[in-house]
C-alpha positions as CSV (number, residue, x, y, z in Angstrom):
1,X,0.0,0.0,0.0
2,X,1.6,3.4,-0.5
3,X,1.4,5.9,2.4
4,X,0.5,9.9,2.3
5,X,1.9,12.3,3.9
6,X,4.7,10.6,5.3
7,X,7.9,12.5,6.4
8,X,10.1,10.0,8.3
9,X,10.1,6.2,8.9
10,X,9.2,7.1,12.8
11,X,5.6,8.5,11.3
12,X,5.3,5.7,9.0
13,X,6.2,3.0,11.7
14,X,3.3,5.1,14.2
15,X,0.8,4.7,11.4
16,X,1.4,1.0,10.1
17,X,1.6,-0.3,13.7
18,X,-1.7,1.8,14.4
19,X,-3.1,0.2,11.2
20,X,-2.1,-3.4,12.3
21,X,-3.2,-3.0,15.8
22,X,-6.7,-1.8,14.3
23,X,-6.2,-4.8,11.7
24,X,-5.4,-7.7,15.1
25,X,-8.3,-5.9,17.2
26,X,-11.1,-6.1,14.5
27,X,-10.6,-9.8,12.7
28,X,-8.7,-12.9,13.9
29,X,-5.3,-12.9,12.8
30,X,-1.7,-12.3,13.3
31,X,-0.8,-9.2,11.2
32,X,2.5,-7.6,10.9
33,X,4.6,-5.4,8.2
34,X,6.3,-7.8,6.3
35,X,8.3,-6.0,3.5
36,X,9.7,-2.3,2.8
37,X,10.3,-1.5,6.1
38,X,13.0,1.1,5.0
39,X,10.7,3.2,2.5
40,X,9.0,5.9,3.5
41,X,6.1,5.8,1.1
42,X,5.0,2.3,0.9
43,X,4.3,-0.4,3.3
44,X,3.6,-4.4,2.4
45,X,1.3,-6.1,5.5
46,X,0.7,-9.4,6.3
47,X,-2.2,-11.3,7.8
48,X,-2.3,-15.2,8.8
49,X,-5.3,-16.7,9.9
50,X,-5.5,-20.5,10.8
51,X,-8.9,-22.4,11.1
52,X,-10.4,-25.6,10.5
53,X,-13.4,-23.5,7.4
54,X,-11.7,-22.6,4.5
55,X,-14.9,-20.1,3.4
56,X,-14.7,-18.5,6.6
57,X,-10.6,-17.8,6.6
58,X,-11.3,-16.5,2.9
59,X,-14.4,-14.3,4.2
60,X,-12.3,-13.2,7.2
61,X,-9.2,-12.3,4.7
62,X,-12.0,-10.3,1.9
63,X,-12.8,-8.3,4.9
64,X,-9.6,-7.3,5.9
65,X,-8.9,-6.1,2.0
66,X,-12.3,-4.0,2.4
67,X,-10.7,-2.6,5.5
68,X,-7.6,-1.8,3.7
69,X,-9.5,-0.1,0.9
70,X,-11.4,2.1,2.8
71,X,-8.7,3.0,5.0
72,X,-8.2,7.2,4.3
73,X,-4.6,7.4,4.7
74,X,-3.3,4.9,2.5
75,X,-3.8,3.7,-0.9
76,X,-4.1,-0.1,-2.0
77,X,-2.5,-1.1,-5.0
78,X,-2.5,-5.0,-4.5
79,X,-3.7,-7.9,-2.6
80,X,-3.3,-11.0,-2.6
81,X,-5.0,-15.0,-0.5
82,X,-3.2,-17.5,-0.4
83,X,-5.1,-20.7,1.2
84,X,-3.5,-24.0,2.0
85,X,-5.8,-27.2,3.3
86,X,-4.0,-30.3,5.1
87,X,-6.3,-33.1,4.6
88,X,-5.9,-36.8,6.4
């Protein structure tokens, strides 16, 4: 996602960790920044959900990416689900 009005990595780190806390506290996932740490005008999170429903975990996951999109300070340019089932 690129970030506005960003002018050092200490504001961008303030707004993606408020974004991911807002992200853990709303749907049930671990969430963290998981690439370009070091620019100041993008940021690349990462959720993880693990459950035994794989319509649910996609529903869960299509809810975050409405999140993201409607999120003011930040623009989404790409998302992406990846699902994995482990059968007996």
């Amino acid at each position: 996602m690129q970030l506005e009005d960003i002018s050092s990595l200490k504001d961008k780190r303030r707004i993606v960790r408020s974004l991911i806390d807002r992200i853990r506290h709303k749907f049930p996932v671990s969430a963290a920044e998981v690439d370009l740490l070091d620019s100041l005008s993008f940021a690349q999170i990462g959720a993880a959900l693990v459950c035994n429903d794989a319509q649910y975990g996609n529903q869960v996951l299509q809810k975050i990416i409405r999140f993201l999109e409607q999120y003011s300070h930040a623009t989404l340019y790409a998302a992406e689900v990846h699902s994995e089932e482990f059968g007996s």
